[in-house]
PDB file of N, CA, C and O in Angstrom:
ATOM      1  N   UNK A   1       5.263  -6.212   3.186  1.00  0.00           N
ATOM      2  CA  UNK A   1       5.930  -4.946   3.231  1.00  0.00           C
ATOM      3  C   UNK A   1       7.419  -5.191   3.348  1.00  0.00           C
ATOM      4  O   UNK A   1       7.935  -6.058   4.055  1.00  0.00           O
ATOM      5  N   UNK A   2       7.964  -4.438   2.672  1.00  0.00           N
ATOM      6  CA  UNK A   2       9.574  -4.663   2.839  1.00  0.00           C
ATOM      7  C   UNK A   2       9.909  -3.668   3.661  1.00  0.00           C
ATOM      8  O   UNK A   2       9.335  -2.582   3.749  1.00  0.00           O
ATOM      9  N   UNK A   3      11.094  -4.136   4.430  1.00  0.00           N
ATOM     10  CA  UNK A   3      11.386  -3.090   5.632  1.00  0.00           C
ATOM     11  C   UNK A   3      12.308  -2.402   5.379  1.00  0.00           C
ATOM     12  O   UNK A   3      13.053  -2.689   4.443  1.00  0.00           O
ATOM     13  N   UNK A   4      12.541  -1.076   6.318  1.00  0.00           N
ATOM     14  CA  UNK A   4      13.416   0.008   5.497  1.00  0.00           C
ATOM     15  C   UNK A   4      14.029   0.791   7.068  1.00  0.00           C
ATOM     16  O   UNK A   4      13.279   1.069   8.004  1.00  0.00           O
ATOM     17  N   UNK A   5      15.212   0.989   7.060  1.00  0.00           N
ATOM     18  CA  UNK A   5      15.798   2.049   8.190  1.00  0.00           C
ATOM     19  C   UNK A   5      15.178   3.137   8.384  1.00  0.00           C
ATOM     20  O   UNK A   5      15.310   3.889   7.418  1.00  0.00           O
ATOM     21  N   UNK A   6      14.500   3.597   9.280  1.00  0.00           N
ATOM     22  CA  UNK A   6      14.044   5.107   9.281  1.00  0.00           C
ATOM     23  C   UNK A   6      13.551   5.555  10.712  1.00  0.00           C
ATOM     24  O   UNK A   6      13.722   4.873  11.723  1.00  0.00           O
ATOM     25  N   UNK A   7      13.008   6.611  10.684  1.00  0.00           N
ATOM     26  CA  UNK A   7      12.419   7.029  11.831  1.00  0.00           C
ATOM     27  C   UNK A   7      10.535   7.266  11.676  1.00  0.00           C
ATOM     28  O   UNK A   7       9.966   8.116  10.992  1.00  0.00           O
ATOM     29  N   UNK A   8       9.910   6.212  12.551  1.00  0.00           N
ATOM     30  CA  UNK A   8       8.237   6.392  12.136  1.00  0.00           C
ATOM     31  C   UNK A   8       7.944   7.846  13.246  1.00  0.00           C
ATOM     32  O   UNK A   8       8.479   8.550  14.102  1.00  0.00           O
ATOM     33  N   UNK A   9       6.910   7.671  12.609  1.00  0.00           N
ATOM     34  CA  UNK A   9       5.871   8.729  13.495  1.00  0.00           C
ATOM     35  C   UNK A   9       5.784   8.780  14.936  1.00  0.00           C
ATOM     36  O   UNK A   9       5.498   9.691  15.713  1.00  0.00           O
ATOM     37  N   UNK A  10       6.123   7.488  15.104  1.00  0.00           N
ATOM     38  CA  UNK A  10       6.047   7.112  16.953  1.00  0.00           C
ATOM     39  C   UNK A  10       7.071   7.024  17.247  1.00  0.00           C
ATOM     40  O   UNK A  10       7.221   6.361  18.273  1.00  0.00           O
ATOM     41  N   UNK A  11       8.274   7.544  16.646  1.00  0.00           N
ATOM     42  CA  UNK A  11       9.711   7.275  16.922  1.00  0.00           C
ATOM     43  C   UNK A  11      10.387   6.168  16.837  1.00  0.00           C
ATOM     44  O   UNK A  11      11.566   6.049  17.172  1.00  0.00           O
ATOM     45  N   UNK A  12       9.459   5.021  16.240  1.00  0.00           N
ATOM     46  CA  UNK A  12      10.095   3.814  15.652  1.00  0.00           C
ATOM     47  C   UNK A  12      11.104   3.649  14.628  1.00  0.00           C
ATOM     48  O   UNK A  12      11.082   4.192  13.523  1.00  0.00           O
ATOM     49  N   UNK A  13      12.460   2.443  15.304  1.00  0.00           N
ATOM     50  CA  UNK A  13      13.440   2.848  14.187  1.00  0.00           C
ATOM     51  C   UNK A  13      12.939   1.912  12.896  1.00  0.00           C
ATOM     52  O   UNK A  13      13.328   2.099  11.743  1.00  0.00           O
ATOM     53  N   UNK A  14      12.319   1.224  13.169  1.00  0.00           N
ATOM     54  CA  UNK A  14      12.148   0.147  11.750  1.00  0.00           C
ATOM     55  C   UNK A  14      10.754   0.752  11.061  1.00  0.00           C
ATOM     56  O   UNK A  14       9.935   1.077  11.921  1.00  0.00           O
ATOM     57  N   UNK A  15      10.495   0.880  10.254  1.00  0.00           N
ATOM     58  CA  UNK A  15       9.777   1.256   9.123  1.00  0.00           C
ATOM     59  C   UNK A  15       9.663   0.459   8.100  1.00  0.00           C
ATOM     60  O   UNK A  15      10.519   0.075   7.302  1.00  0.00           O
ATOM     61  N   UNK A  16       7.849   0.095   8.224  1.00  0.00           N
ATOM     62  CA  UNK A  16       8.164  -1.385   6.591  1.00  0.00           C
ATOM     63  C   UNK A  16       7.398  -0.277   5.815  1.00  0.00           C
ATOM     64  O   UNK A  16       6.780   0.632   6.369  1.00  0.00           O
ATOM     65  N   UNK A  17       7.483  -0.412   4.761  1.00  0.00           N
ATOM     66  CA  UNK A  17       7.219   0.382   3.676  1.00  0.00           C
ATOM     67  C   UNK A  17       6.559  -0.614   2.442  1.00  0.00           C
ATOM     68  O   UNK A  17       7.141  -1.623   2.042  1.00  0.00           O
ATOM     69  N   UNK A  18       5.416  -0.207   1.985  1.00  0.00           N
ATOM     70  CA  UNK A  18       4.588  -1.199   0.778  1.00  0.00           C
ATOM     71  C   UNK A  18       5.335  -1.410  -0.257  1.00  0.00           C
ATOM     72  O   UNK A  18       5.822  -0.440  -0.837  1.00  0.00           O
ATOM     73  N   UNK A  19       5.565  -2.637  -0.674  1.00  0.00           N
ATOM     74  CA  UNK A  19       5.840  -2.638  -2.449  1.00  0.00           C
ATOM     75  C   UNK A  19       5.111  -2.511  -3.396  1.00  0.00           C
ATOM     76  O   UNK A  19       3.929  -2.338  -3.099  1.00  0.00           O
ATOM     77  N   UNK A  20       5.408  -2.532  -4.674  1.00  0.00           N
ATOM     78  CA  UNK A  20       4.691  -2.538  -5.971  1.00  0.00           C
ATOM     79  C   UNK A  20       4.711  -3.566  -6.550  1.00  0.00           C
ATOM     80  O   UNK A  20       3.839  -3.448  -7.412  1.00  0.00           O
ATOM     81  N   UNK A  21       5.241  -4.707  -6.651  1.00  0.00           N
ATOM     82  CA  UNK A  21       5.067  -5.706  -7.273  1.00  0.00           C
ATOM     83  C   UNK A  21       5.860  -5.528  -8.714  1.00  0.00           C
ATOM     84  O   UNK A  21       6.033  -6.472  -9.484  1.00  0.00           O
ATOM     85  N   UNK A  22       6.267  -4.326  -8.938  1.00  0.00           N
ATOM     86  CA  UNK A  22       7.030  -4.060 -10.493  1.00  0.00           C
ATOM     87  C   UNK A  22       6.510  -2.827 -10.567  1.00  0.00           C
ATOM     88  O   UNK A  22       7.387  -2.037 -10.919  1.00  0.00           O
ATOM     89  N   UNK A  23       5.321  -2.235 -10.367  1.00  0.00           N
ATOM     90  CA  UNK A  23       4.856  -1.104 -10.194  1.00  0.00           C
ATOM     91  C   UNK A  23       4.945  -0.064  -9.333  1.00  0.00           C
ATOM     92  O   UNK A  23       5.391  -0.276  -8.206  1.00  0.00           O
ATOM     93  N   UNK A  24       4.486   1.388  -9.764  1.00  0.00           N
ATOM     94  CA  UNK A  24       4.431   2.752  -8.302  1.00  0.00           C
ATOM     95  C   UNK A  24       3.439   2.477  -7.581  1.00  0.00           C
ATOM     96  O   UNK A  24       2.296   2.162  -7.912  1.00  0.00           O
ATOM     97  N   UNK A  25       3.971   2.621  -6.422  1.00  0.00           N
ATOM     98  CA  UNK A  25       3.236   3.245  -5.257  1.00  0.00           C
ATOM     99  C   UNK A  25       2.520   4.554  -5.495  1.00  0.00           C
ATOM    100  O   UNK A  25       3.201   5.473  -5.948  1.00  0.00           O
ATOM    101  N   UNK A  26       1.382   4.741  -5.279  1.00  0.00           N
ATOM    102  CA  UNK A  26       0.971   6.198  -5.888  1.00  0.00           C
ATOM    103  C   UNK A  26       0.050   6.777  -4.604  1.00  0.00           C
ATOM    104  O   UNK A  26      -0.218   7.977  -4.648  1.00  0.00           O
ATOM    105  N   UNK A  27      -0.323   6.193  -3.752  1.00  0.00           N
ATOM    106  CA  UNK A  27      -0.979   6.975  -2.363  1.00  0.00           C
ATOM    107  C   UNK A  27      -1.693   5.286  -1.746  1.00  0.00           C
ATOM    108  O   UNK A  27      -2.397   4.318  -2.032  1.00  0.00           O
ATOM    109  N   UNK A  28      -0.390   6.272  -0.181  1.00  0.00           N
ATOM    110  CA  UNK A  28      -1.278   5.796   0.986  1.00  0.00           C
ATOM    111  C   UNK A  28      -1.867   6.207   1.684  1.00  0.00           C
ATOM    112  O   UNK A  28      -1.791   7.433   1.769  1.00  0.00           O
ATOM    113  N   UNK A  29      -2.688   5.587   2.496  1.00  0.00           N
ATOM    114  CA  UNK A  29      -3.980   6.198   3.657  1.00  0.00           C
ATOM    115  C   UNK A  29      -3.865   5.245   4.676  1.00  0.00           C
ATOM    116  O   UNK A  29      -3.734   4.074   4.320  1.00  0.00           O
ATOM    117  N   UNK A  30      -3.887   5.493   5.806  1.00  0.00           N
ATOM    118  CA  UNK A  30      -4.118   4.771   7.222  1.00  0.00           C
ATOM    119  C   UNK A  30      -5.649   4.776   7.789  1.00  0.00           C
ATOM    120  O   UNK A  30      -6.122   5.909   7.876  1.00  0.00           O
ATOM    121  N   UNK A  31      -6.499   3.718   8.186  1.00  0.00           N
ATOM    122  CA  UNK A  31      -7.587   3.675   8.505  1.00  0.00           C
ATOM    123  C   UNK A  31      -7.656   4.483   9.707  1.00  0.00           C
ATOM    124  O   UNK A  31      -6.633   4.810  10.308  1.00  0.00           O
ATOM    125  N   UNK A  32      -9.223   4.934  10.215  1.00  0.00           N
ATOM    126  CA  UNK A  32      -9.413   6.284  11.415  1.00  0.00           C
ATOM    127  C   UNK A  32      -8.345   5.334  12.469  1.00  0.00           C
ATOM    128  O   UNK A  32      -7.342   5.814  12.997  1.00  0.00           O
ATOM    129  N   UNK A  33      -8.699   4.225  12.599  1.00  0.00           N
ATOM    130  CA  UNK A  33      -7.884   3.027  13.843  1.00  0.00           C
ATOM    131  C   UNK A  33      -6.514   3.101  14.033  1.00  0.00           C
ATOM    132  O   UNK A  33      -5.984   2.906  15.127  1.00  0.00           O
ATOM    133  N   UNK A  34      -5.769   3.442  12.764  1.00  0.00           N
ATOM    134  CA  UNK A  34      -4.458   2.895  12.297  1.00  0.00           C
ATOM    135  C   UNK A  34      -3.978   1.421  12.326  1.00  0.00           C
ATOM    136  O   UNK A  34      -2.839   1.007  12.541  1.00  0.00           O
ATOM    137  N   UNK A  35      -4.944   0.828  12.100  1.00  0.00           N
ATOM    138  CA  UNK A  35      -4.783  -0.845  12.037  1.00  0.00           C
ATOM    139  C   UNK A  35      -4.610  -1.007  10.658  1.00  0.00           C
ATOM    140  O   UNK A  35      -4.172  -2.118  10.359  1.00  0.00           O
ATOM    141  N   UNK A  36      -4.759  -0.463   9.993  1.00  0.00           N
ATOM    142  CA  UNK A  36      -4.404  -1.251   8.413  1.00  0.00           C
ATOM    143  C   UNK A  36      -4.009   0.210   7.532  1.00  0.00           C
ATOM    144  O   UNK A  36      -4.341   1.276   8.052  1.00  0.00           O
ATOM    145  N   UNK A  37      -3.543   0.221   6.660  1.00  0.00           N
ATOM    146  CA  UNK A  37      -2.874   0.865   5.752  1.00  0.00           C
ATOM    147  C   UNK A  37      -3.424   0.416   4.336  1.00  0.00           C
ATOM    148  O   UNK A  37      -3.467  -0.721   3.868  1.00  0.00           O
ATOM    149  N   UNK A  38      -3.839   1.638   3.770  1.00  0.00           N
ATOM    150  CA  UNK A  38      -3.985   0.950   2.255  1.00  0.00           C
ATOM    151  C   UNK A  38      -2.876   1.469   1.194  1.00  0.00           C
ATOM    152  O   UNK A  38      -2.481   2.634   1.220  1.00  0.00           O
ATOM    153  N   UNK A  39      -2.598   0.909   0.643  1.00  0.00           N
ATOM    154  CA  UNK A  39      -1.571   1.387  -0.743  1.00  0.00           C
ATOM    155  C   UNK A  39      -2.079   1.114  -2.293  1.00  0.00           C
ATOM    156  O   UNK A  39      -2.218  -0.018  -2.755  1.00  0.00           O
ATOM    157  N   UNK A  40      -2.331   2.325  -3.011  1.00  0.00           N
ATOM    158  CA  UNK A  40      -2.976   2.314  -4.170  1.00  0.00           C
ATOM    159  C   UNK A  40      -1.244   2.329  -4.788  1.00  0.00           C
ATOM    160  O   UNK A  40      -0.155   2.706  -4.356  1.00  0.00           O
ATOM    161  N   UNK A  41      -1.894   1.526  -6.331  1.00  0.00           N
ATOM    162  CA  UNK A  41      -0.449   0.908  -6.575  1.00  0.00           C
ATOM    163  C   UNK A  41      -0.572   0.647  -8.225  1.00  0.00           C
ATOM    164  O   UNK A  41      -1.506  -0.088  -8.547  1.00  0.00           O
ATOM    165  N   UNK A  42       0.393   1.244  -9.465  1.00  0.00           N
ATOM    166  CA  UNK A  42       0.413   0.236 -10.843  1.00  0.00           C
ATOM    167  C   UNK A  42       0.801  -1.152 -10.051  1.00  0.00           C
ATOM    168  O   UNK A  42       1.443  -1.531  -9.071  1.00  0.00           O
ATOM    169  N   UNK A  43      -0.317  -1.849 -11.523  1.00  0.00           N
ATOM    170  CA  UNK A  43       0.432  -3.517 -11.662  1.00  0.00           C
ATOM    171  C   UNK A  43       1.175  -3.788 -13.325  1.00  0.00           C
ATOM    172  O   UNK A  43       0.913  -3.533 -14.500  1.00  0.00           O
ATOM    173  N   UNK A  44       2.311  -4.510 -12.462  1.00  0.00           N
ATOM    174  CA  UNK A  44       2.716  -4.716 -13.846  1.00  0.00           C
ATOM    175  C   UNK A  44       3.716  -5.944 -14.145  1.00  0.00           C
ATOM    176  O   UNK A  44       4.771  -6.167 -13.552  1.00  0.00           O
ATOM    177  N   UNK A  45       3.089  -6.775 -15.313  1.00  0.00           N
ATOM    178  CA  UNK A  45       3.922  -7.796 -15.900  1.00  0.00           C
ATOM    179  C   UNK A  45       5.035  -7.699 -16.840  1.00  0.00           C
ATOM    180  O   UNK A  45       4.923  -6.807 -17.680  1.00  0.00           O
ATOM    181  N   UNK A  46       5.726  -8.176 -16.866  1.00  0.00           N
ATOM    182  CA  UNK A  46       6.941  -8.177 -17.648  1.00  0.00           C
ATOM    183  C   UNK A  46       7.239  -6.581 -17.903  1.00  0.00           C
ATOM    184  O   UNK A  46       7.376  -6.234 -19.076  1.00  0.00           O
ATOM    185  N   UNK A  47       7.310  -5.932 -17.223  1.00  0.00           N
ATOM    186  CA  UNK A  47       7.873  -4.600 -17.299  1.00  0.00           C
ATOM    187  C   UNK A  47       6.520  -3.327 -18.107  1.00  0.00           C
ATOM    188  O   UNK A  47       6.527  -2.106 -18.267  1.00  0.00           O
ATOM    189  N   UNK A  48       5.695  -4.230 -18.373  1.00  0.00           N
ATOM    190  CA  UNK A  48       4.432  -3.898 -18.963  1.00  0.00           C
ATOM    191  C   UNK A  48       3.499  -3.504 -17.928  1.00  0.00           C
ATOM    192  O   UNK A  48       3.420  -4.219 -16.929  1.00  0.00           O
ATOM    193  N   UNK A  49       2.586  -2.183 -18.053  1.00  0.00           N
ATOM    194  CA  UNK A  49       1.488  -1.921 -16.547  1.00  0.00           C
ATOM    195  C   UNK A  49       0.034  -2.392 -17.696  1.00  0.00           C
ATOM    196  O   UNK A  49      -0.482  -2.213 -18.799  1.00  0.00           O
ATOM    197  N   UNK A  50      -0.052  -3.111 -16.380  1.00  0.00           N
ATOM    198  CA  UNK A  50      -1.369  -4.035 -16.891  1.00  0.00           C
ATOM    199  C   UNK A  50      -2.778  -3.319 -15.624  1.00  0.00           C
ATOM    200  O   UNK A  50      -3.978  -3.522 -15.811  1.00  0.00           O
ATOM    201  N   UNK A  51      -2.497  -2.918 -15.028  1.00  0.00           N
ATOM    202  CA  UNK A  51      -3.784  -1.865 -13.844  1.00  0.00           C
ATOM    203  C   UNK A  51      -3.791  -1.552 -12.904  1.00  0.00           C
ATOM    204  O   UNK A  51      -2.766  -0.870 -12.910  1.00  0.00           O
ATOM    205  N   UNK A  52      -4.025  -1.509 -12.314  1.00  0.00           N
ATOM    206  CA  UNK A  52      -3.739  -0.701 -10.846  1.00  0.00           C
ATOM    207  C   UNK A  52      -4.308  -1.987  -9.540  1.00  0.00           C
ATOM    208  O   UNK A  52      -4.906  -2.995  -9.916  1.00  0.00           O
ATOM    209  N   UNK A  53      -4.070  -1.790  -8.362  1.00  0.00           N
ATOM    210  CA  UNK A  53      -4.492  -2.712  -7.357  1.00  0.00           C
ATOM    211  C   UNK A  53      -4.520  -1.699  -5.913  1.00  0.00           C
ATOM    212  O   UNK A  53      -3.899  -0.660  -5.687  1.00  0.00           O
ATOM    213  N   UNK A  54      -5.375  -2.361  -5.167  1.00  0.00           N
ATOM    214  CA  UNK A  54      -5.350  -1.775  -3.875  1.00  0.00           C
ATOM    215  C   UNK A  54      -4.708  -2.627  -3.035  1.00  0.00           C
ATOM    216  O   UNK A  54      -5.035  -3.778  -3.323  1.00  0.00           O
ATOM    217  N   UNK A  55      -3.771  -2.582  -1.923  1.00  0.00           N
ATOM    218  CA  UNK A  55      -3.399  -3.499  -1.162  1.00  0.00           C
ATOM    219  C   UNK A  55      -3.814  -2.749   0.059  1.00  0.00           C
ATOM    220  O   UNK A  55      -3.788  -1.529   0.223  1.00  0.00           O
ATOM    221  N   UNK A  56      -4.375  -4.100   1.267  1.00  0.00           N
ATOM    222  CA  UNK A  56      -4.565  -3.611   2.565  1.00  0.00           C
ATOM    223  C   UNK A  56      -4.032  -4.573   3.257  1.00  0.00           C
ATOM    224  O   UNK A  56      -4.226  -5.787   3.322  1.00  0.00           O
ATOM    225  N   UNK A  57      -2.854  -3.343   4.103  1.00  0.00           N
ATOM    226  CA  UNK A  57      -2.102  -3.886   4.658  1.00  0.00           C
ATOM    227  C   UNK A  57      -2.342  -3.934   6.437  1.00  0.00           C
ATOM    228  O   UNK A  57      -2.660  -2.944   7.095  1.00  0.00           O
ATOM    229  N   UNK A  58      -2.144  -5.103   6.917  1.00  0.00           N
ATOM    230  CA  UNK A  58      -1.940  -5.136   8.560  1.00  0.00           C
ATOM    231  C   UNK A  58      -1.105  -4.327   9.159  1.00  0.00           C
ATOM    232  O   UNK A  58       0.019  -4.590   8.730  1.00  0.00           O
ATOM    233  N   UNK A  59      -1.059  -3.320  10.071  1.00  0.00           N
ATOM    234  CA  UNK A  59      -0.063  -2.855  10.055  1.00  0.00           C
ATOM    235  C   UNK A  59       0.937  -3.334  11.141  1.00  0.00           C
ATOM    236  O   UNK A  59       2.160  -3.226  11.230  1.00  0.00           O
ATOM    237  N   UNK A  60       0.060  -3.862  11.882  1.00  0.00           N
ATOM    238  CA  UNK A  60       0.555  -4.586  13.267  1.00  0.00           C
ATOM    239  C   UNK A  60       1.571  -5.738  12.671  1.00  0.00           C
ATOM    240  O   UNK A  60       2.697  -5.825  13.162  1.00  0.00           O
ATOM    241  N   UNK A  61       1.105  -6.754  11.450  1.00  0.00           N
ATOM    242  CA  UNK A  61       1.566  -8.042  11.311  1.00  0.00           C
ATOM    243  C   UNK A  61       2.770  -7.726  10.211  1.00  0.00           C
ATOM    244  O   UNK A  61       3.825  -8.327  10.007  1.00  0.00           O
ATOM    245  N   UNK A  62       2.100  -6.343   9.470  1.00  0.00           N
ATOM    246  CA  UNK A  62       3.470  -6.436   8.268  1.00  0.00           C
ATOM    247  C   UNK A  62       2.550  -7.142   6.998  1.00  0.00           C
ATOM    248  O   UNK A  62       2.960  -6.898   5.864  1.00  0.00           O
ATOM    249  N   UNK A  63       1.546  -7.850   7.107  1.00  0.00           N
ATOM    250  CA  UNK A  63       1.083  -9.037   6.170  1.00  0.00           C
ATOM    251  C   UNK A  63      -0.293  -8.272   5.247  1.00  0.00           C
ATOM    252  O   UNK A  63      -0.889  -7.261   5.618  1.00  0.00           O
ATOM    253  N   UNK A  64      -0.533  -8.935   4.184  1.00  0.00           N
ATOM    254  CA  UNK A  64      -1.799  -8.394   3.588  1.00  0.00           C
ATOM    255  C   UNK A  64      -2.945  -9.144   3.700  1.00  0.00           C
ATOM    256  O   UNK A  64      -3.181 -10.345   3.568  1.00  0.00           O
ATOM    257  N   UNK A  65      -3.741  -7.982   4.030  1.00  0.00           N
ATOM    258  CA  UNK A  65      -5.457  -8.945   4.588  1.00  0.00           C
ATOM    259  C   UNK A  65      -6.217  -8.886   3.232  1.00  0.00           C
ATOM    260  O   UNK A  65      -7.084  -9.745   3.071  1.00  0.00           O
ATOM    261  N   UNK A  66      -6.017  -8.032   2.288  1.00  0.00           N
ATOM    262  CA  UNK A  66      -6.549  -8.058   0.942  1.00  0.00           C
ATOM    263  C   UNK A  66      -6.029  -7.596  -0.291  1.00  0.00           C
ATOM    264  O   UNK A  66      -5.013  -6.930  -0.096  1.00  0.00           O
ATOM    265  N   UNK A  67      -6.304  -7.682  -1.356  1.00  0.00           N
ATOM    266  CA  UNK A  67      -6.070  -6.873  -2.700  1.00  0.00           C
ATOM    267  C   UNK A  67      -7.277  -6.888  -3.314  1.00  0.00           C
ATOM    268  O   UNK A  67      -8.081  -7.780  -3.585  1.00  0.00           O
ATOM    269  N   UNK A  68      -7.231  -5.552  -3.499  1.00  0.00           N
ATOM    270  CA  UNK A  68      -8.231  -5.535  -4.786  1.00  0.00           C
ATOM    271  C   UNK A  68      -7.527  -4.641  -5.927  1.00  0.00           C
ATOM    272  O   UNK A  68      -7.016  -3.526  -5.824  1.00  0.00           O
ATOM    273  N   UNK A  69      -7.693  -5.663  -7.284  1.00  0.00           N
ATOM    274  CA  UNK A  69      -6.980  -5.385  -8.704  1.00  0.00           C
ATOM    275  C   UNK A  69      -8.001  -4.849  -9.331  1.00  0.00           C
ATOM    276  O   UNK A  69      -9.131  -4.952  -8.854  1.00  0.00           O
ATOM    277  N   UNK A  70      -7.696  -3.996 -10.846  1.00  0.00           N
ATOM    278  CA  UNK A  70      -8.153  -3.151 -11.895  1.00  0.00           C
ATOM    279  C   UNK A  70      -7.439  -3.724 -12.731  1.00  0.00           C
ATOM    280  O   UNK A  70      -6.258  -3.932 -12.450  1.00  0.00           O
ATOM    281  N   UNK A  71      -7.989  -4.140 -14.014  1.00  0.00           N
ATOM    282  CA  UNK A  71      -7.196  -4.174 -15.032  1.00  0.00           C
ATOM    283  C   UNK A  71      -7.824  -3.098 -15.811  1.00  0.00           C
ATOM    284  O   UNK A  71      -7.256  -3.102 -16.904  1.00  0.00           O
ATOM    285  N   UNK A  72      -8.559  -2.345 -15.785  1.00  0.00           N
ATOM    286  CA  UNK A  72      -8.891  -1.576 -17.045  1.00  0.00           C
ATOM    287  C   UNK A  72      -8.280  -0.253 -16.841  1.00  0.00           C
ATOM    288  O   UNK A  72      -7.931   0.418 -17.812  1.00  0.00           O
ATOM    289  N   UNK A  73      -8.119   0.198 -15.521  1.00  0.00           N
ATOM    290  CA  UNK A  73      -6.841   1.448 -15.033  1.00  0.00           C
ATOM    291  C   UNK A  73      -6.225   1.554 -13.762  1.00  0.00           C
ATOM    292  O   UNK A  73      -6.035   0.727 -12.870  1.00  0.00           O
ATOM    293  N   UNK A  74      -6.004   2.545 -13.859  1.00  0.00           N
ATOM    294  CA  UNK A  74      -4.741   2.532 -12.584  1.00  0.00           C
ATOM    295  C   UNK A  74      -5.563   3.589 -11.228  1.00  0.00           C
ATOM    296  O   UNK A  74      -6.323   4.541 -11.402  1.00  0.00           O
ATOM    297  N   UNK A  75      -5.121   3.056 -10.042  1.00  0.00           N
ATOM    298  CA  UNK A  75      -5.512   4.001  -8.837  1.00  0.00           C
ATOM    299  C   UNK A  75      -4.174   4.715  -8.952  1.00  0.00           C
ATOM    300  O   UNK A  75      -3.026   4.396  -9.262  1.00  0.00           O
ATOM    301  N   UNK A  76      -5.066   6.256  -8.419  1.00  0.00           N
ATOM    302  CA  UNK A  76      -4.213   7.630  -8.268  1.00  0.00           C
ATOM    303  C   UNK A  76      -4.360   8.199  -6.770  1.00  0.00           C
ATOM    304  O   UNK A  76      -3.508   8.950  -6.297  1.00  0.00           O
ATOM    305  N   UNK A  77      -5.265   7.874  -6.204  1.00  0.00           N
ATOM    306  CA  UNK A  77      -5.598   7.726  -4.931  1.00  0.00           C
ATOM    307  C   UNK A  77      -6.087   6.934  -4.117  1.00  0.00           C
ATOM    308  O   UNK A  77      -6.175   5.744  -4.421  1.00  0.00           O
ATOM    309  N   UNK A  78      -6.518   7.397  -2.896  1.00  0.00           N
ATOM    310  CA  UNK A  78      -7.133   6.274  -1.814  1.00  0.00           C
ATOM    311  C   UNK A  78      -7.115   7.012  -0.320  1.00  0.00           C
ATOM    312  O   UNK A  78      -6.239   7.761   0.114  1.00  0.00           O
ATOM    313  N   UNK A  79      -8.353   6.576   0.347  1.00  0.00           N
ATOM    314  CA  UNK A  79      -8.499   7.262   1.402  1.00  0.00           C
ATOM    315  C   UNK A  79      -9.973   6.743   2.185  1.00  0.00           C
ATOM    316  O   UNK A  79     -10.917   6.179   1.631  1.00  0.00           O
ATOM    317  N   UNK A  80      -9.874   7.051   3.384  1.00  0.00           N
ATOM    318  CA  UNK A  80     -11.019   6.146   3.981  1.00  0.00           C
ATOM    319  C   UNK A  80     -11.818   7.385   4.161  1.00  0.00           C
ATOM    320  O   UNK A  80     -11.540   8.550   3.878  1.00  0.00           O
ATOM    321  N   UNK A  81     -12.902   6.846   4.712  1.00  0.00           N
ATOM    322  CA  UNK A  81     -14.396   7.675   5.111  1.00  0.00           C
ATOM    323  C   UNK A  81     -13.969   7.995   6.588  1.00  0.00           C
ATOM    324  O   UNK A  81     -13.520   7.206   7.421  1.00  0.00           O
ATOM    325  N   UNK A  82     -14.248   9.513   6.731  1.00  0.00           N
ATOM    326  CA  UNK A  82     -13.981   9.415   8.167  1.00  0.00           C
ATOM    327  C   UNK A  82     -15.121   8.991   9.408  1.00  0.00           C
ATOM    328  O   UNK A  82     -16.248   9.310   9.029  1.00  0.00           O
ATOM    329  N   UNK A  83     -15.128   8.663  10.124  1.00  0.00           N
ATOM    330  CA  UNK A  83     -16.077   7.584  11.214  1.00  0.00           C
ATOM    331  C   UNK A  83     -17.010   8.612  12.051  1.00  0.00           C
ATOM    332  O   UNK A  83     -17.794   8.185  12.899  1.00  0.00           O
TER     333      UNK A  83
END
């Protein structure tokens, strides 16, 4: 996550915010826990969108615990099951 000046939800001044890799960000969701964050996302090479990916992010560490890629289309959403 790249970090960004702002004000969070908990009144935190630092705010990391997901990248795209070359691609949009197109929807995030926070798990029921708020331990991880997912970011549905284009992928794209050489300025070219080649599919979409899910990233799940730590939110505690900043770091990614997974991806899962699409090459045949793109995610427009994302959202967890509620518990």
């Amino acid at each position: 996550m790249a970090p960004a000046r702002g004000r969070g939800a908990r009144g935190a001044t630092d705010v990391r915010v997901p990248s795209a890799n070359g691609g949009g960000v197109r929807a995030l969701s926070f798990s029921p826990d708020g331990s991880t964050l997912a970011a549905a996302a284009d992928r794209a090479e050489d300025q070219r969108l080649i599919g979409g990916q899910i990233t799940l992010w730590n939110v505690r560490s900043g770091r990614v615990d997974q991806t899962l890629a699409d090459d045949k289309g793109n995610f427009v959403a994302v959202a967890y099951a509620p518990t």
